[in-house]
VMD Tcl script that builds the backbone (N, CA, C; Angstrom):
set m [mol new atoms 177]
animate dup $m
set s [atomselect $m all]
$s set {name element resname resid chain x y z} {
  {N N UNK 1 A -292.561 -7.831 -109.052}
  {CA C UNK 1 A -293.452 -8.007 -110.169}
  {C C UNK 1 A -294.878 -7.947 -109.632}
  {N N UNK 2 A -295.868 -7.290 -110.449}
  {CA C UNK 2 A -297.376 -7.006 -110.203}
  {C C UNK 2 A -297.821 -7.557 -111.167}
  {N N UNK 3 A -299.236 -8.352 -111.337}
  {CA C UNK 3 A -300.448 -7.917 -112.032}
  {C C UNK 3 A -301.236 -7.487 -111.367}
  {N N UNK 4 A -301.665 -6.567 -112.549}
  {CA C UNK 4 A -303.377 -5.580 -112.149}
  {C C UNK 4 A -304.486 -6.615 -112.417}
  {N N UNK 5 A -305.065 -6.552 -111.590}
  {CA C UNK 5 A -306.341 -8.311 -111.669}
  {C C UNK 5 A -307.340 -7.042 -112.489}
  {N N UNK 6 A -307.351 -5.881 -112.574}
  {CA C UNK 6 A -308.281 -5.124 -113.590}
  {C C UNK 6 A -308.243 -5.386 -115.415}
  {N N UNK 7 A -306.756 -5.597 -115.116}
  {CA C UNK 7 A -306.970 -5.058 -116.644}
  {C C UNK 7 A -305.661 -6.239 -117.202}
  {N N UNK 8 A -304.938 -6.918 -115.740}
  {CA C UNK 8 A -303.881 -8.008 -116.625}
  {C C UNK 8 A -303.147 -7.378 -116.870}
  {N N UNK 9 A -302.029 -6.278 -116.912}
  {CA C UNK 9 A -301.352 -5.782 -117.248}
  {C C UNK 9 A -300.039 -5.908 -116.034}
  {N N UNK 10 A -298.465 -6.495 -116.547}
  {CA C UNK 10 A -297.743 -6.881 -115.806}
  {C C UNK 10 A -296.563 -5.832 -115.408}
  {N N UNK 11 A -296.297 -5.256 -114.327}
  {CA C UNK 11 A -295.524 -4.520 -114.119}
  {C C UNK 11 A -293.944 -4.814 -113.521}
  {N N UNK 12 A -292.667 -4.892 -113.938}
  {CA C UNK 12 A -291.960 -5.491 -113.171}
  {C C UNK 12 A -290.804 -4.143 -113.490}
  {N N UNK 13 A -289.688 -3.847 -112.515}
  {CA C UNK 13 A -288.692 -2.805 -113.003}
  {C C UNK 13 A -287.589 -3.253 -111.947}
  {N N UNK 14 A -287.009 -4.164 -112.661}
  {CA C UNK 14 A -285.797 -4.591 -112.251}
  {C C UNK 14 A -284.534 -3.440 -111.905}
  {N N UNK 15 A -283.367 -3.719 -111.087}
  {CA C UNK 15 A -282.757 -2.995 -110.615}
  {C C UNK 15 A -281.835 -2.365 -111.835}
  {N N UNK 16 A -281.330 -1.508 -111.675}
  {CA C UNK 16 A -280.292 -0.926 -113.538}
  {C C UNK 16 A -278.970 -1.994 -113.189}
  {N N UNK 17 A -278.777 -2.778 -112.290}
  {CA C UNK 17 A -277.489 -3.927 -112.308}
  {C C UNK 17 A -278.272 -4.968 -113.303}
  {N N UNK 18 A -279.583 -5.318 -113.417}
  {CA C UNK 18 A -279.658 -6.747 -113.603}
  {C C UNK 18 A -280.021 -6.561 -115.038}
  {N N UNK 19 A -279.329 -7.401 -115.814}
  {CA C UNK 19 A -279.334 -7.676 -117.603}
  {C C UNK 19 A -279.920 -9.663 -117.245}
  {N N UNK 20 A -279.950 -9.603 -118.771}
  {CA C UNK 20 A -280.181 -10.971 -119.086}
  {C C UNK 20 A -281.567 -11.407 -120.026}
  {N N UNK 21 A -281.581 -12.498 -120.074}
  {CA C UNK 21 A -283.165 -13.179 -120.085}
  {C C UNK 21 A -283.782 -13.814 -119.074}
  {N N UNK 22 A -285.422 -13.652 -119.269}
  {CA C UNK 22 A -285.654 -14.127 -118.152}
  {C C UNK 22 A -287.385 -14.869 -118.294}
  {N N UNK 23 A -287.931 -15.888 -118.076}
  {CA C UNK 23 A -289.081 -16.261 -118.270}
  {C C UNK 23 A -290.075 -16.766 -117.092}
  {N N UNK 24 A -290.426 -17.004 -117.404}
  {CA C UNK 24 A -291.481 -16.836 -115.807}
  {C C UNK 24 A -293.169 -17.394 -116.540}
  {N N UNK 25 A -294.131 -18.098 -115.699}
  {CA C UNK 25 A -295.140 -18.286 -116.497}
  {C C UNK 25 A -296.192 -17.851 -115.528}
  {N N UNK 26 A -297.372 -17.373 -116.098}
  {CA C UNK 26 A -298.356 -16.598 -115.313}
  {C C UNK 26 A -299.433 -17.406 -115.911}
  {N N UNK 27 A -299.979 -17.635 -114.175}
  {CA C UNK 27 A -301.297 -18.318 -114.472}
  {C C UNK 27 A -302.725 -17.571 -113.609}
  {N N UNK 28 A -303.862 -17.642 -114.051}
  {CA C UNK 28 A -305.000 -17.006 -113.981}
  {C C UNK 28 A -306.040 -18.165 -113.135}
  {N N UNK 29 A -306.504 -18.156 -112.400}
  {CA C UNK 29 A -307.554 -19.251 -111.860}
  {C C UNK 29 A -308.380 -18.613 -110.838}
  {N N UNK 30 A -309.749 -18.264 -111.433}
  {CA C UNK 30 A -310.853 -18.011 -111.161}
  {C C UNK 30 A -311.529 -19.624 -109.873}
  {N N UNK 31 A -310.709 -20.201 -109.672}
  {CA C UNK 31 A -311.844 -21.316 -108.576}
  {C C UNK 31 A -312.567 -22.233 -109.685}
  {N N UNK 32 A -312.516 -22.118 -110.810}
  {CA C UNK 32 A -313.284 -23.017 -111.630}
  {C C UNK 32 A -312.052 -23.361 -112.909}
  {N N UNK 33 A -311.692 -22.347 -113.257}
  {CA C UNK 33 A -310.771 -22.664 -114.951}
  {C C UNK 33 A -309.389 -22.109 -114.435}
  {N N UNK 34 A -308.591 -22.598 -115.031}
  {CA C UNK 34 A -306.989 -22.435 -114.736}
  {C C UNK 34 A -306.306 -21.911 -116.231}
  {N N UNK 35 A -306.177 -20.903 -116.727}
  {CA C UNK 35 A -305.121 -20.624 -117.966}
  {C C UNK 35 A -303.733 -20.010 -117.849}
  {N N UNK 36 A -302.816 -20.587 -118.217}
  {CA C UNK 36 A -301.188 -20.018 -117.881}
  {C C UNK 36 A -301.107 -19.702 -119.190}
  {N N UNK 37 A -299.838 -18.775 -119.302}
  {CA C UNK 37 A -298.828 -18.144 -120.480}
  {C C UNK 37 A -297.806 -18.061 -120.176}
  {N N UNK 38 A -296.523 -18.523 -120.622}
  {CA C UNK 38 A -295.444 -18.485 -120.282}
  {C C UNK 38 A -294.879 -17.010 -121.265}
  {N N UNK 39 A -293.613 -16.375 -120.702}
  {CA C UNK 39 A -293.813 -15.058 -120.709}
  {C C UNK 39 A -292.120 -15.035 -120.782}
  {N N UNK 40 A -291.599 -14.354 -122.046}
  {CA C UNK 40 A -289.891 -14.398 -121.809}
  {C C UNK 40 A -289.970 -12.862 -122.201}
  {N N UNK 41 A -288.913 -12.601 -121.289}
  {CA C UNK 41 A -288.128 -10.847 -121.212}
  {C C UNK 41 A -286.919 -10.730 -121.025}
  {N N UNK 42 A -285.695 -10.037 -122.376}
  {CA C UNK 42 A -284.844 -9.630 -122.466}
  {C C UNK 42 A -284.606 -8.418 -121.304}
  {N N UNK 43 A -284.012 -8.248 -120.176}
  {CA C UNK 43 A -283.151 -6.833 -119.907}
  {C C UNK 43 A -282.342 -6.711 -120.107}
  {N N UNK 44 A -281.898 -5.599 -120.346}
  {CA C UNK 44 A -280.629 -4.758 -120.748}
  {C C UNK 44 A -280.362 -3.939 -119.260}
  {N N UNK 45 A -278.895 -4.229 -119.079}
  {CA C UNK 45 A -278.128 -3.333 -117.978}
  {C C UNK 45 A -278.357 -1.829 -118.557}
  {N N UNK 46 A -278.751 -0.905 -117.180}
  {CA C UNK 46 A -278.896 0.441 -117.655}
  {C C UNK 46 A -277.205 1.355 -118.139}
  {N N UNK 47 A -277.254 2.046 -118.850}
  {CA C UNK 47 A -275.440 2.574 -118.974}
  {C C UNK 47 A -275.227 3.391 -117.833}
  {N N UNK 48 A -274.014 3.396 -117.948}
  {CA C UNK 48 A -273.776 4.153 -116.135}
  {C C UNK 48 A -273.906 5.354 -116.403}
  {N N UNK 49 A -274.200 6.190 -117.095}
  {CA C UNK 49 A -274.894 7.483 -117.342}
  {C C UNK 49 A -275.969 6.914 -118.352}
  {N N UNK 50 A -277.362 6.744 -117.133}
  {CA C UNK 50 A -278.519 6.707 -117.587}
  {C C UNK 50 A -279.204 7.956 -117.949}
  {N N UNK 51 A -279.639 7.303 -119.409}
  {CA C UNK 51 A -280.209 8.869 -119.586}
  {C C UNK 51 A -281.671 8.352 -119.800}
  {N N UNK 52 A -282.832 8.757 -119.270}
  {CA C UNK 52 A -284.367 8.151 -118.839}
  {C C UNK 52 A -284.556 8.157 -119.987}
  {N N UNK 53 A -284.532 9.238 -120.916}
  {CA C UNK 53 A -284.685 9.389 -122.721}
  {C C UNK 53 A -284.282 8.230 -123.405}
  {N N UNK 54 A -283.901 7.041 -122.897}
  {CA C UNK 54 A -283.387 6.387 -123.959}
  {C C UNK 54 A -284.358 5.022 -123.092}
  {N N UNK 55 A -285.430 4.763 -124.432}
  {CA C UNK 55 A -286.099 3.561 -123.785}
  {C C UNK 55 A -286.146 2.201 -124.552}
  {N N UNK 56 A -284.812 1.776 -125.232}
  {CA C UNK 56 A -284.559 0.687 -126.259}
  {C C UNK 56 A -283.657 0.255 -125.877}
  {N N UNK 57 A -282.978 -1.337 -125.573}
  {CA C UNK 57 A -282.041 -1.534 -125.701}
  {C C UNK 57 A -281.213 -2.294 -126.637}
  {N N UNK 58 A -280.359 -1.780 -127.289}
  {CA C UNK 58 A -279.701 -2.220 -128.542}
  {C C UNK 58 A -278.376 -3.416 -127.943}
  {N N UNK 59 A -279.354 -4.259 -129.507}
  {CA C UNK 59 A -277.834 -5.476 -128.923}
  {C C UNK 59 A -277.113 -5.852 -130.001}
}
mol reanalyze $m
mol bondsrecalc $m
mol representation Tube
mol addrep $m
C-alpha cells in the first residue's frame, strides 16, 4: 500500500488469491496537527480466467 503525499491518493493491489474485507486507518501529521480516516475495502478474488476487462466485482 502507497500514499502519494502530492495529491493523497491511496494505491494498494492485492494479490488475485486475496478476497475479503478489509479496514485500515490513515493518518496525516504535519509535526503540528494529526487527522486520521478510517478506510474499509471490499476485495473480490480475481476468476481463474481473469479477464483485465472486467473491473466490478459482483456479489
Amino acid at each position: 500500500m502507497s500514499i502519494d503525499a502530492a495529491t493523497g491518493v491511496i494505491g494498494w493491489t492485492p494479490a488475485a488469491t486475496v478476497g475479503g474485507d478489509f479496514s485500515f486507518t490513515v493518518t496525516a501529521d504535519d509535526g503540528a496537527a494529526q487527522a486520521s480516516q478510517s478506510v474499509n475495502v471490499t476485495v473480490c478474488k480475481a476468476p481463474e480466467h481473469w479477464d483485465s476487462g472486467m473491473a466490478m466485482c459482483m456479489q
